[in-house]
mmCIF file of the N, C-alpha and C atoms, coordinates in Angstrom:
data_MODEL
# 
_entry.id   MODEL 
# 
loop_
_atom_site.group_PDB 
_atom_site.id 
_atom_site.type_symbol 
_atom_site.label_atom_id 
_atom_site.label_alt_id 
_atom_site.label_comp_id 
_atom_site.label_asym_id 
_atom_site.label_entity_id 
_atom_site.label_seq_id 
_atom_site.pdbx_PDB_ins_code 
_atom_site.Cartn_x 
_atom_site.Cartn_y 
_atom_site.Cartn_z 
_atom_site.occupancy 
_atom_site.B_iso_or_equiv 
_atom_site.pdbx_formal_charge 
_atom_site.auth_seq_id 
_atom_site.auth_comp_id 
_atom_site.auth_asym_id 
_atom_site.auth_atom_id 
_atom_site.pdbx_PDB_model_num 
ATOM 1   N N  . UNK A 1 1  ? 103.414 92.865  115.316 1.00 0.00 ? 1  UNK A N  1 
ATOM 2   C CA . UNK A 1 1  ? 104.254 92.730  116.486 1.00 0.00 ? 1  UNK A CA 1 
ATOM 3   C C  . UNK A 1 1  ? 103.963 93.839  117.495 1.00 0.00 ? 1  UNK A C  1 
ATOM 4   N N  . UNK A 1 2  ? 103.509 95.090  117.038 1.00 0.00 ? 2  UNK A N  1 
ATOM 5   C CA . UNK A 1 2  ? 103.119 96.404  118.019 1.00 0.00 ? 2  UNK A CA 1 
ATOM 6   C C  . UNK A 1 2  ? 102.119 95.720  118.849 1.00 0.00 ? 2  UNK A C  1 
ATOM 7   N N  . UNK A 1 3  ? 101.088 94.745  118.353 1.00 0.00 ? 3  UNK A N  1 
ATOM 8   C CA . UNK A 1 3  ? 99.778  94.439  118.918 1.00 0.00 ? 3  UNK A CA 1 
ATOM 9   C C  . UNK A 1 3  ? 100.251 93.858  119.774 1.00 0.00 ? 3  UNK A C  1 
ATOM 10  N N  . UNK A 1 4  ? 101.656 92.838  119.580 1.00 0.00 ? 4  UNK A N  1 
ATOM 11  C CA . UNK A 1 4  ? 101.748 92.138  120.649 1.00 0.00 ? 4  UNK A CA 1 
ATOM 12  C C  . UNK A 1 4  ? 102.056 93.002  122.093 1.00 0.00 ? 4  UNK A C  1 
ATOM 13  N N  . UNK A 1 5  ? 103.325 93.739  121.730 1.00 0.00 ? 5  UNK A N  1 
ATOM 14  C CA . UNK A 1 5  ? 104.433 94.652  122.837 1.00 0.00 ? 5  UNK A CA 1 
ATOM 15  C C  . UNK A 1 5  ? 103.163 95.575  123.087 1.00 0.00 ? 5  UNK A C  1 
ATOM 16  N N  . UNK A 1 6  ? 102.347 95.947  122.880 1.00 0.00 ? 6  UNK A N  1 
ATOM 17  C CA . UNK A 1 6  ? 101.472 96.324  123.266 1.00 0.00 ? 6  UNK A CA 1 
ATOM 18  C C  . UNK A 1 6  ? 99.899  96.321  124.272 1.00 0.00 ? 6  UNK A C  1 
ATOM 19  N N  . UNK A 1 7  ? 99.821  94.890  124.039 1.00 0.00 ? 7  UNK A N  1 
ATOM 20  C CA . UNK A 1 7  ? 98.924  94.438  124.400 1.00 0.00 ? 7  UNK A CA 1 
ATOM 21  C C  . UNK A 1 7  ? 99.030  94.139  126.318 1.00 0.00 ? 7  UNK A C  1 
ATOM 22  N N  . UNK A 1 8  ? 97.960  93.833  127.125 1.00 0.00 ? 8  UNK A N  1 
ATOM 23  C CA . UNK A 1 8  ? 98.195  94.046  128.545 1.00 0.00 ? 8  UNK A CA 1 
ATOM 24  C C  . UNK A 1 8  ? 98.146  92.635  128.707 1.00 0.00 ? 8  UNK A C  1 
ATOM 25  N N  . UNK A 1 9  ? 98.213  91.530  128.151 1.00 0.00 ? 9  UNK A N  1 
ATOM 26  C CA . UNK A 1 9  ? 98.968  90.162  128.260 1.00 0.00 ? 9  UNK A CA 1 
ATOM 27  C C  . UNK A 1 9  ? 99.427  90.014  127.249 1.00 0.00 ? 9  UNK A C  1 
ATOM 28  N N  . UNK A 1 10 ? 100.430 90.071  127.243 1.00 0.00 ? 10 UNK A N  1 
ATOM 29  C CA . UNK A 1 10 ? 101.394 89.789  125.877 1.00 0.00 ? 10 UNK A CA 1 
ATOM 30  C C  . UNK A 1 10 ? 101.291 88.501  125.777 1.00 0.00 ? 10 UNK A C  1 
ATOM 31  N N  . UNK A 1 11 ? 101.389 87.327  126.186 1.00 0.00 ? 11 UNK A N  1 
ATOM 32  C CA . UNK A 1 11 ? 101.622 86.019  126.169 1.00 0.00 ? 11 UNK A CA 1 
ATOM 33  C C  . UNK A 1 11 ? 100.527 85.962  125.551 1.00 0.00 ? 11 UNK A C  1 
ATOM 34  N N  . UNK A 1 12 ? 98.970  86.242  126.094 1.00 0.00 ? 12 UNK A N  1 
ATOM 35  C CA . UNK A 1 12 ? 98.079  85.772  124.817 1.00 0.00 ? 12 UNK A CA 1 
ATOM 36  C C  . UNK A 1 12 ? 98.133  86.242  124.154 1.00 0.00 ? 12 UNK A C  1 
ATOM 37  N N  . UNK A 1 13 ? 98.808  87.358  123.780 1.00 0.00 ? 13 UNK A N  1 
ATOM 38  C CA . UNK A 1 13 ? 98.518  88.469  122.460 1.00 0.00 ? 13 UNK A CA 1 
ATOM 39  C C  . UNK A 1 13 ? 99.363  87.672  121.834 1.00 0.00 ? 13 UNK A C  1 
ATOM 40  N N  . UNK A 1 14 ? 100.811 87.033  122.066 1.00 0.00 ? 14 UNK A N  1 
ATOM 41  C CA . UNK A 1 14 ? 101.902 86.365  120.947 1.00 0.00 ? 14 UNK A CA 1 
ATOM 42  C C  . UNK A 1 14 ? 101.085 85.208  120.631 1.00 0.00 ? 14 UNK A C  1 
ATOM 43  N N  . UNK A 1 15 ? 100.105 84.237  121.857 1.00 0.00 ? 15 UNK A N  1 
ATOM 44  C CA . UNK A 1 15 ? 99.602  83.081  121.174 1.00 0.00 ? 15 UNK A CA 1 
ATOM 45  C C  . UNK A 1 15 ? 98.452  83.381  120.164 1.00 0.00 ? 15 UNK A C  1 
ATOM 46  N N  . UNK A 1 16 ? 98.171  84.131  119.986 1.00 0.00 ? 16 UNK A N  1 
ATOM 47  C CA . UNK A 1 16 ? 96.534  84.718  119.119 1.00 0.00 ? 16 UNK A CA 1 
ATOM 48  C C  . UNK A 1 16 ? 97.452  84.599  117.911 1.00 0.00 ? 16 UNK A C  1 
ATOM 49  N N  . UNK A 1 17 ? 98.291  86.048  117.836 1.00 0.00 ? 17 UNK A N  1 
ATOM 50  C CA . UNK A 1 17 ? 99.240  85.775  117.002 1.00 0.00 ? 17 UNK A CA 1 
ATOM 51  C C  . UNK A 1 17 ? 99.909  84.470  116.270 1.00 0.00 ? 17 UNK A C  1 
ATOM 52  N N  . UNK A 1 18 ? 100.392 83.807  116.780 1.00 0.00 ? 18 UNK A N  1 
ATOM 53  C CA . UNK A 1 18 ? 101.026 82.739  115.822 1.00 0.00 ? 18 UNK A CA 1 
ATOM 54  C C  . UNK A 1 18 ? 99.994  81.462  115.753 1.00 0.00 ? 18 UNK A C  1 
ATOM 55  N N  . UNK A 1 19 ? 98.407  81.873  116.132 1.00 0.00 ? 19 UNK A N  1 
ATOM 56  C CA . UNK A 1 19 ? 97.381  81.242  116.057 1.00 0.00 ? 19 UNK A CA 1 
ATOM 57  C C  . UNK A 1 19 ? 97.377  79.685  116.650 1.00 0.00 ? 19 UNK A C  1 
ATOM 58  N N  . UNK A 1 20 ? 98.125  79.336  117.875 1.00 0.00 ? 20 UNK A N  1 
ATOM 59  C CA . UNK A 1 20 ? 97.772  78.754  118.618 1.00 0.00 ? 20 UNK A CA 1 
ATOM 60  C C  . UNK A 1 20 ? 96.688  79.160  119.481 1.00 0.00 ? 20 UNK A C  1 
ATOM 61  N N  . UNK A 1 21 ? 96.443  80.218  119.596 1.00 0.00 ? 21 UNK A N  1 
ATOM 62  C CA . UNK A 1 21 ? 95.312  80.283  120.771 1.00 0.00 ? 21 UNK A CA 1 
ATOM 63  C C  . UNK A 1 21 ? 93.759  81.488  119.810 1.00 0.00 ? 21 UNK A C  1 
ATOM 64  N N  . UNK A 1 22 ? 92.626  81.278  119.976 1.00 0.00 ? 22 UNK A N  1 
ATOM 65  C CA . UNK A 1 22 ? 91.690  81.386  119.014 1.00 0.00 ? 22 UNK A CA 1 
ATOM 66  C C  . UNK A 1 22 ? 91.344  83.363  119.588 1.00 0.00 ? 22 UNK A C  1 
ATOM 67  N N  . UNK A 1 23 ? 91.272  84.338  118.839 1.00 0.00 ? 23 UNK A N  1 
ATOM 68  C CA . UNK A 1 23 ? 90.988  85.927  119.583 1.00 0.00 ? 23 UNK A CA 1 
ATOM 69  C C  . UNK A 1 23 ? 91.641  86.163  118.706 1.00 0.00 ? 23 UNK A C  1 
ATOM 70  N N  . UNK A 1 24 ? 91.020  87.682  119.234 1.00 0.00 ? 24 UNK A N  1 
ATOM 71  C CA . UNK A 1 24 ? 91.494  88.686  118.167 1.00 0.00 ? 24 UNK A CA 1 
ATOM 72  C C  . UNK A 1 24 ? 92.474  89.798  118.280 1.00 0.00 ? 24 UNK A C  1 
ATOM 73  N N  . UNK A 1 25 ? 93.327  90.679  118.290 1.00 0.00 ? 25 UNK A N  1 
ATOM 74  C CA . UNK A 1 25 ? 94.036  91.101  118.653 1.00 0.00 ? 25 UNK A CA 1 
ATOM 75  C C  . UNK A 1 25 ? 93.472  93.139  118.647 1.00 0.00 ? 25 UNK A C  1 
ATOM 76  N N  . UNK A 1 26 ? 93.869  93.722  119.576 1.00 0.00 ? 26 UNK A N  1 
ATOM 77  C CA . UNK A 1 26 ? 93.400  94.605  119.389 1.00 0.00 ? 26 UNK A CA 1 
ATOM 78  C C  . UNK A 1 26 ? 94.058  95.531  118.684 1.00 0.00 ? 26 UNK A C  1 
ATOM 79  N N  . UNK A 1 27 ? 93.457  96.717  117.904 1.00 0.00 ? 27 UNK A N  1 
ATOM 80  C CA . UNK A 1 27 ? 94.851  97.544  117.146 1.00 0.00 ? 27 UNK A CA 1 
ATOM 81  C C  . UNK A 1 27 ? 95.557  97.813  118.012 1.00 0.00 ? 27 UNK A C  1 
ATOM 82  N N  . UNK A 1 28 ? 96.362  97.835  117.151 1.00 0.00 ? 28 UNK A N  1 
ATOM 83  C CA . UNK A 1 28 ? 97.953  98.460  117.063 1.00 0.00 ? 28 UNK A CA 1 
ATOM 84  C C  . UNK A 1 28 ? 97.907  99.687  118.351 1.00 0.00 ? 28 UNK A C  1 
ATOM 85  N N  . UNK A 1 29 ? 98.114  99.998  119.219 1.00 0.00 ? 29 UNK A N  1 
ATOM 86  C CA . UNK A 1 29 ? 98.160  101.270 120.170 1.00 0.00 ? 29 UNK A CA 1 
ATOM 87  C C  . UNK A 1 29 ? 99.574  101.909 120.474 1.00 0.00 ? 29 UNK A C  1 
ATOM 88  N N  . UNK A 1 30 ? 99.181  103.141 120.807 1.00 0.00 ? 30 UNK A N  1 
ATOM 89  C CA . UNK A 1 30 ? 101.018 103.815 120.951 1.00 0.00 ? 30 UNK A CA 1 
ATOM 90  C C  . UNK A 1 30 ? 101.132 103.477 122.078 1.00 0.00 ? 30 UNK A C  1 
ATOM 91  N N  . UNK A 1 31 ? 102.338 102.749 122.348 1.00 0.00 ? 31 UNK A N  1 
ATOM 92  C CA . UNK A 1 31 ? 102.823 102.867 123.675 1.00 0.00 ? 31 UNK A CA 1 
ATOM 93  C C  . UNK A 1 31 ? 104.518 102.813 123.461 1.00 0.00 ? 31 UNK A C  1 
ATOM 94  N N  . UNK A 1 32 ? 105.117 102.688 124.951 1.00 0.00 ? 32 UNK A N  1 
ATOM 95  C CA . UNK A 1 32 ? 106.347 103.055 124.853 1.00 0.00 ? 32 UNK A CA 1 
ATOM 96  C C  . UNK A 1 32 ? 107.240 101.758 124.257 1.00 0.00 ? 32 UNK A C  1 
ATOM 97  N N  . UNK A 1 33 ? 106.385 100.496 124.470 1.00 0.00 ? 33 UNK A N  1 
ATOM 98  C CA . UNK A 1 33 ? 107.245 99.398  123.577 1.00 0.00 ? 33 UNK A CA 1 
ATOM 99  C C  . UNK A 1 33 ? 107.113 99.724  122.359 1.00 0.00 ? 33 UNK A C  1 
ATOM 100 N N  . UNK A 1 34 ? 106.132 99.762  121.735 1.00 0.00 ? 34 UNK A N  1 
ATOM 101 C CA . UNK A 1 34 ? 106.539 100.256 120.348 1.00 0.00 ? 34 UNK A CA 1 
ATOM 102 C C  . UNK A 1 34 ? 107.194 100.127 119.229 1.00 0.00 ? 34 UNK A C  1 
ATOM 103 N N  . UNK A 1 35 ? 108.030 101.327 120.359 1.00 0.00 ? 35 UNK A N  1 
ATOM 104 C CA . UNK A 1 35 ? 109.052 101.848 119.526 1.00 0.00 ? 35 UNK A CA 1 
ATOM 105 C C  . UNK A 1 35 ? 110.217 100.515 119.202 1.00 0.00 ? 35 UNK A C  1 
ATOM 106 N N  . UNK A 1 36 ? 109.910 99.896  120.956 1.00 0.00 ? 36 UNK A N  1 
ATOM 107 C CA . UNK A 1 36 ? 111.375 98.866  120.457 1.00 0.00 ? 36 UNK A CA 1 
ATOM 108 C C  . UNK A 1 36 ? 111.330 97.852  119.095 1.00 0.00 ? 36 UNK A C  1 
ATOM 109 N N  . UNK A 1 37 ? 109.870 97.744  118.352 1.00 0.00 ? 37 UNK A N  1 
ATOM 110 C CA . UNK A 1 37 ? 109.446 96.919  117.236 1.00 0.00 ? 37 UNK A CA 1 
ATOM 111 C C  . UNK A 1 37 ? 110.292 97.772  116.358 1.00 0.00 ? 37 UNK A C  1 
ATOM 112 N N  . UNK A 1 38 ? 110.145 98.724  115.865 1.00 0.00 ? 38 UNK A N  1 
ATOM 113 C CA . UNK A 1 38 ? 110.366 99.503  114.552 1.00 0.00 ? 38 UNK A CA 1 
ATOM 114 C C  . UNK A 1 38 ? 112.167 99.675  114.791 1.00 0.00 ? 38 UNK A C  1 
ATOM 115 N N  . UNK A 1 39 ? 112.453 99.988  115.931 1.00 0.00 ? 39 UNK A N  1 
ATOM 116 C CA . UNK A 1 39 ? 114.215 99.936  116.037 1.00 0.00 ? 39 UNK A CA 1 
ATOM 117 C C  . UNK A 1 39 ? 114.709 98.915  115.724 1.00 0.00 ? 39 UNK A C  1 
ATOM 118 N N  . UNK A 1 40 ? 114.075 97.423  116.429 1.00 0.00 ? 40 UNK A N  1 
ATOM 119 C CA . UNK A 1 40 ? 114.924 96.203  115.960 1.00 0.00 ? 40 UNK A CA 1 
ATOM 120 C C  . UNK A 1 40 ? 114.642 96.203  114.479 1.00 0.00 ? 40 UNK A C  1 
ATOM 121 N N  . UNK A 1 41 ? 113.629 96.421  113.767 1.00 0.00 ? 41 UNK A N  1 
ATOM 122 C CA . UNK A 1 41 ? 113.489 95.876  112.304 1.00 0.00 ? 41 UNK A CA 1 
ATOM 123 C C  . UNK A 1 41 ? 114.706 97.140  111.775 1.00 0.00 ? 41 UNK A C  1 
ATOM 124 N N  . UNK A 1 42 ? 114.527 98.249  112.145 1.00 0.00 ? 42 UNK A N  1 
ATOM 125 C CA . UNK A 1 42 ? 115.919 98.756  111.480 1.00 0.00 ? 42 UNK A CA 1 
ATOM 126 C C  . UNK A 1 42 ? 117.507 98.525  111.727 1.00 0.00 ? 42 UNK A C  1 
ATOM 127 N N  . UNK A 1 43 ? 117.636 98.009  112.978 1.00 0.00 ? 43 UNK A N  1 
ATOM 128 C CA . UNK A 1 43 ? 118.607 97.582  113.662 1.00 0.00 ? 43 UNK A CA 1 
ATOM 129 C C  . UNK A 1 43 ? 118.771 96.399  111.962 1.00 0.00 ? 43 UNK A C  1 
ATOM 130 N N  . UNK A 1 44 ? 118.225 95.272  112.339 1.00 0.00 ? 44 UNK A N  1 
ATOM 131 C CA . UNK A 1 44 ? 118.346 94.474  111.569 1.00 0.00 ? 44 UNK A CA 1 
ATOM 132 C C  . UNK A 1 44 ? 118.146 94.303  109.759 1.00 0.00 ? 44 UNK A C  1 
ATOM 133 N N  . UNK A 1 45 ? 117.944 95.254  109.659 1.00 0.00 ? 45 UNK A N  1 
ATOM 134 C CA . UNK A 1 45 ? 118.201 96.212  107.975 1.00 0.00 ? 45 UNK A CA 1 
ATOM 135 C C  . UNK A 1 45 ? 119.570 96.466  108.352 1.00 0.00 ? 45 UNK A C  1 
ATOM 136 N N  . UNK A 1 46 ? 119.797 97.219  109.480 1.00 0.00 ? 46 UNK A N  1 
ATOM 137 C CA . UNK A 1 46 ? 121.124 97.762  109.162 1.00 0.00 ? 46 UNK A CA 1 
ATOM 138 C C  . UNK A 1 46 ? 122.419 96.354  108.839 1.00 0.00 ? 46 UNK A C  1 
ATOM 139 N N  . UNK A 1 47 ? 122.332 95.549  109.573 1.00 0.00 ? 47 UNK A N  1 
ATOM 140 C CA . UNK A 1 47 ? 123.325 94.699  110.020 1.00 0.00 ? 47 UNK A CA 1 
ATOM 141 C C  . UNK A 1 47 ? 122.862 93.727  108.991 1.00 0.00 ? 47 UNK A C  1 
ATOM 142 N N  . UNK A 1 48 ? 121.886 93.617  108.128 1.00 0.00 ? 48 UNK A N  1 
ATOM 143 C CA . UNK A 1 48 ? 121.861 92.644  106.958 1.00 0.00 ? 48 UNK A CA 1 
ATOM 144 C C  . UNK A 1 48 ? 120.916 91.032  107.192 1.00 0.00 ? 48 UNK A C  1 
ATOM 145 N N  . UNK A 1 49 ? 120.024 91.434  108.403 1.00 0.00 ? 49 UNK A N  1 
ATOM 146 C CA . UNK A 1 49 ? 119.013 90.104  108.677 1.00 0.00 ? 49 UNK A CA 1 
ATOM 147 C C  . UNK A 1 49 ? 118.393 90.101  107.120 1.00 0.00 ? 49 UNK A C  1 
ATOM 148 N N  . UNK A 1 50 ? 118.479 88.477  106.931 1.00 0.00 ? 50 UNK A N  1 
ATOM 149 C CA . UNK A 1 50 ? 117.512 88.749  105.909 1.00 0.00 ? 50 UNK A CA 1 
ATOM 150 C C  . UNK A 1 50 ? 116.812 87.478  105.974 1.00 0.00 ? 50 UNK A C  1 
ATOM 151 N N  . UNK A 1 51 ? 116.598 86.962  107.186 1.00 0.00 ? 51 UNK A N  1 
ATOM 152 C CA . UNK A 1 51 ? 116.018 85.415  107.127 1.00 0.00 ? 51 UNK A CA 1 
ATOM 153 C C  . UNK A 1 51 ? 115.710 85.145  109.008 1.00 0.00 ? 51 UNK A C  1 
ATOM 154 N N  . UNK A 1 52 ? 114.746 84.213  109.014 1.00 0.00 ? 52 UNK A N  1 
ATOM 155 C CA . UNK A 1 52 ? 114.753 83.642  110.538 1.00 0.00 ? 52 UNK A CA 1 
ATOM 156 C C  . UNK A 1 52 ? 114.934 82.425  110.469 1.00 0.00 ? 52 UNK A C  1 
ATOM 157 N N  . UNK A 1 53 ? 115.881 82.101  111.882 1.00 0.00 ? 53 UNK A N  1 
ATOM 158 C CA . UNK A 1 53 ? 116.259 83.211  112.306 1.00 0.00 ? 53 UNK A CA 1 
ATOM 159 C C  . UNK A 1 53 ? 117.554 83.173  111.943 1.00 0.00 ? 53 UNK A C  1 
ATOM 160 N N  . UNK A 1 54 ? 118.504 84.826  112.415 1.00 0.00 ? 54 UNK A N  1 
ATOM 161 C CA . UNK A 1 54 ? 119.448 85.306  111.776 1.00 0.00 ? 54 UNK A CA 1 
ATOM 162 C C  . UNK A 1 54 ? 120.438 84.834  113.182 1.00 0.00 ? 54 UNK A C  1 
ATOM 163 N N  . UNK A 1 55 ? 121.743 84.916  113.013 1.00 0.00 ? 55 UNK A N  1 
ATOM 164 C CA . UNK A 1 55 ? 123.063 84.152  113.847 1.00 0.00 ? 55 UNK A CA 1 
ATOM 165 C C  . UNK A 1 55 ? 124.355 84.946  113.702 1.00 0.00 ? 55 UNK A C  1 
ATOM 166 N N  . UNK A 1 56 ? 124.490 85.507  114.210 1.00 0.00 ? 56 UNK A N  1 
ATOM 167 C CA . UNK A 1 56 ? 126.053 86.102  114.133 1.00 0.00 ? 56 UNK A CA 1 
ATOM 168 C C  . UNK A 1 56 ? 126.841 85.494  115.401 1.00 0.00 ? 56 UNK A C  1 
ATOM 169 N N  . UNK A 1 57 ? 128.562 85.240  114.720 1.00 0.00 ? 57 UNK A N  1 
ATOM 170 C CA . UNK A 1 57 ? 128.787 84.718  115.416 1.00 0.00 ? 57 UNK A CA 1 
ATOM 171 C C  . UNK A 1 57 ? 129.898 86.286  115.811 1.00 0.00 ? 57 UNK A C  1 
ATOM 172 N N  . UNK A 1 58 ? 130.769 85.600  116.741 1.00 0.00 ? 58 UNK A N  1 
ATOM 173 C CA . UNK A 1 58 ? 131.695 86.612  117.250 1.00 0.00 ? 58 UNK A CA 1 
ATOM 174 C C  . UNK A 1 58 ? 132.717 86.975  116.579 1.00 0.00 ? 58 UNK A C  1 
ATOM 175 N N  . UNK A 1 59 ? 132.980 86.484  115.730 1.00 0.00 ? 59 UNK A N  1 
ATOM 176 C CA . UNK A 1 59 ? 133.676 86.936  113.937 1.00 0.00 ? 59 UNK A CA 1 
ATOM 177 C C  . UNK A 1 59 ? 132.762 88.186  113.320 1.00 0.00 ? 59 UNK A C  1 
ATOM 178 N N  . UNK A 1 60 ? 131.691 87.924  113.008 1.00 0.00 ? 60 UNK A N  1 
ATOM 179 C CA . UNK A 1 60 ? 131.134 88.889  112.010 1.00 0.00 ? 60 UNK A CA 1 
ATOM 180 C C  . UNK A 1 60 ? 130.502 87.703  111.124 1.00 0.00 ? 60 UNK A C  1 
ATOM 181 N N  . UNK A 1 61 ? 130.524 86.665  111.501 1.00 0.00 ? 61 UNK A N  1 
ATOM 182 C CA . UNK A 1 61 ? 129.936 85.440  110.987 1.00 0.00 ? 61 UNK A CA 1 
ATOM 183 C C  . UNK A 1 61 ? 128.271 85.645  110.554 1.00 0.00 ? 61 UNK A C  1 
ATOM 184 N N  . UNK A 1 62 ? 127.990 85.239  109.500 1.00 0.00 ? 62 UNK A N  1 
ATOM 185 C CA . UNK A 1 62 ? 126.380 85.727  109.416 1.00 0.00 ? 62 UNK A CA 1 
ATOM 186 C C  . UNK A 1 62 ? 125.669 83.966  108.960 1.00 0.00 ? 62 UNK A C  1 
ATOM 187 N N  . UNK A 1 63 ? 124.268 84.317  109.613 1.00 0.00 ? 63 UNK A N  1 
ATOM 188 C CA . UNK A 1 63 ? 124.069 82.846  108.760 1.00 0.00 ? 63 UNK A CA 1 
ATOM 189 C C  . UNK A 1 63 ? 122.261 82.944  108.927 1.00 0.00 ? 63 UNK A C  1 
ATOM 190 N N  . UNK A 1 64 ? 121.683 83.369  107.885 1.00 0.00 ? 64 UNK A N  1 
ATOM 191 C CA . UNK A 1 64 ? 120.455 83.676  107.717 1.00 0.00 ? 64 UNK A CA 1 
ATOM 192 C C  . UNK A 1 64 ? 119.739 82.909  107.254 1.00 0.00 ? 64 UNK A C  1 
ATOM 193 N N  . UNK A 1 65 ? 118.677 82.287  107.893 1.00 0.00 ? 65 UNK A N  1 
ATOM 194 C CA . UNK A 1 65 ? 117.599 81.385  107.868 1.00 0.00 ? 65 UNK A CA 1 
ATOM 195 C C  . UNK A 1 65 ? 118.187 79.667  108.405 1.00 0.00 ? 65 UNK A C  1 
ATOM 196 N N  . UNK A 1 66 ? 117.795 79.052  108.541 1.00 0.00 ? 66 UNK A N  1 
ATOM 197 C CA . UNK A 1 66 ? 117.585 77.856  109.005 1.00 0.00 ? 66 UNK A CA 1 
ATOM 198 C C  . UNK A 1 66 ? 119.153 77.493  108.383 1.00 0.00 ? 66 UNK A C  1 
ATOM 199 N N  . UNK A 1 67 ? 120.090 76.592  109.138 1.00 0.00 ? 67 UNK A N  1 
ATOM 200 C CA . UNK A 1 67 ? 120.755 76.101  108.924 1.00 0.00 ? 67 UNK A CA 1 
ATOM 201 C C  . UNK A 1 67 ? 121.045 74.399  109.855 1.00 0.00 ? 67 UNK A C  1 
ATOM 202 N N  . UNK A 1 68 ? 120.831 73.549  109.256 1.00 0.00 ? 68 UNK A N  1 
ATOM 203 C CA . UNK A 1 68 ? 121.232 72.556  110.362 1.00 0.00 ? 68 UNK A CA 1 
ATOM 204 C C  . UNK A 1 68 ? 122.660 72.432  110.971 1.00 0.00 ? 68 UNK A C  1 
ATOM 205 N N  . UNK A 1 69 ? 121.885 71.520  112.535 1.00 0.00 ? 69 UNK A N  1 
ATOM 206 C CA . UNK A 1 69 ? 123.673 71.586  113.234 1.00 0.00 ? 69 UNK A CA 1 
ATOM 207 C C  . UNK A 1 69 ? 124.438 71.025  112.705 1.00 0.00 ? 69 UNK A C  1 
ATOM 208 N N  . UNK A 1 70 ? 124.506 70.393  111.829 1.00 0.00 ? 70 UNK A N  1 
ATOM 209 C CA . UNK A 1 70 ? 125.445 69.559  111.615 1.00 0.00 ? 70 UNK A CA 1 
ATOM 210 C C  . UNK A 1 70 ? 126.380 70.259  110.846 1.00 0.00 ? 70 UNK A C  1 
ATOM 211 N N  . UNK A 1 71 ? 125.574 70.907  110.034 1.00 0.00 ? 71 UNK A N  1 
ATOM 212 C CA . UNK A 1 71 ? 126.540 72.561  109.298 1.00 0.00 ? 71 UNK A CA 1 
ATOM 213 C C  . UNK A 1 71 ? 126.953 73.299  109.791 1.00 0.00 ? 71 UNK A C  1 
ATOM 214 N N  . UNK A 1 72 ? 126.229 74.125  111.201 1.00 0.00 ? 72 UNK A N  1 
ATOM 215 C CA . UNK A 1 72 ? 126.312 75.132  111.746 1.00 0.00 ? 72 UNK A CA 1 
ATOM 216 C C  . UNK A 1 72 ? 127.397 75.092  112.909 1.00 0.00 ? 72 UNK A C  1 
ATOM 217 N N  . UNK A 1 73 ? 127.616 73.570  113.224 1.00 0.00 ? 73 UNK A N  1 
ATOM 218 C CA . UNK A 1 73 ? 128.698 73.539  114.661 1.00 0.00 ? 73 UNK A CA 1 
ATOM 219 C C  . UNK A 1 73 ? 130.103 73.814  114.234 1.00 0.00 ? 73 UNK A C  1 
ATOM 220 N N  . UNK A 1 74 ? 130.550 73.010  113.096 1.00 0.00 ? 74 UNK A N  1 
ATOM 221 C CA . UNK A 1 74 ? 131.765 72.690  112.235 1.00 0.00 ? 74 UNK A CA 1 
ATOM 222 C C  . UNK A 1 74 ? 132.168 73.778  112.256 1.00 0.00 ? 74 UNK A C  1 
ATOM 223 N N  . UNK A 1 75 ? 130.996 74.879  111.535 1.00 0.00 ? 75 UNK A N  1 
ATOM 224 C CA . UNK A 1 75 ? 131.582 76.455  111.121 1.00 0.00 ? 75 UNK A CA 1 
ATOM 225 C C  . UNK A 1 75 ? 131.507 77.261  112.077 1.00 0.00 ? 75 UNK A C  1 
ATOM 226 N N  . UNK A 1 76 ? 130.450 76.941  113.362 1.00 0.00 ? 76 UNK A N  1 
ATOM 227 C CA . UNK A 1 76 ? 131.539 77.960  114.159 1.00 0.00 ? 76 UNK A CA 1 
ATOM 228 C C  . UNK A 1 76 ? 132.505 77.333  115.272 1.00 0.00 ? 76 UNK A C  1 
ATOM 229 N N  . UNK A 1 77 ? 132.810 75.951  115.398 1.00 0.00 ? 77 UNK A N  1 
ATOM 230 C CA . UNK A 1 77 ? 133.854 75.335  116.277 1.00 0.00 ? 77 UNK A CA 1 
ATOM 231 C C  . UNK A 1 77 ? 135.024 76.001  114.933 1.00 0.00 ? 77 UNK A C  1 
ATOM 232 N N  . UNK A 1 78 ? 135.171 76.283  113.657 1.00 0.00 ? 78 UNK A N  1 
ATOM 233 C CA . UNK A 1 78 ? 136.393 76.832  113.260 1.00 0.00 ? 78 UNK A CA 1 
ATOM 234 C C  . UNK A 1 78 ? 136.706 77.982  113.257 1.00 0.00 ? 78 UNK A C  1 
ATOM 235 N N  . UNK A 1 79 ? 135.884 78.950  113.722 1.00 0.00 ? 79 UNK A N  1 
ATOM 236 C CA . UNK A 1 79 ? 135.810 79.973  114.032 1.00 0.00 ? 79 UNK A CA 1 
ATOM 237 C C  . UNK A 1 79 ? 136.934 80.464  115.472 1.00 0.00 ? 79 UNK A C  1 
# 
């Protein structure tokens, strides 16, 4: 993900990445995005992500990895 926030077109750097588009990505470089990679992955340690993608609702509602709507509306229209 650094390669991506890093890279000087990000858009092809995310498509290389999820291998829609054919290249190579260049290392990893320091720059000031970065950092925002390594904060969200701790951000989201902290708060308990443990799946994509992750859903909180305005309760404290958690709901990690794929859930269909048909599950997901019910529980938070009772919310």
């Amino acid at each position: 993900m650094k390669k991506v926030w890093c890279a000087a077109d990000q858009l092809m750097a995310m498509s290389i990445a999820k291998g829609s588009e054919a290249g190579s990505l260049a290392a990893a470089e320091t720059c000031d995005s970065a950092q925002h990679v390594d904060d969200g992955f701790l951000l989201g340690n902290r708060i308990g992500v443990e799946g994509t993608p992750a859903l909180f609702s305005s309760d404290g509602g958690k709901f990690n990895g794929y859930v269909p709507y048909q599950q997901l509306i019910p529980q938070l229209i009772k919310q």
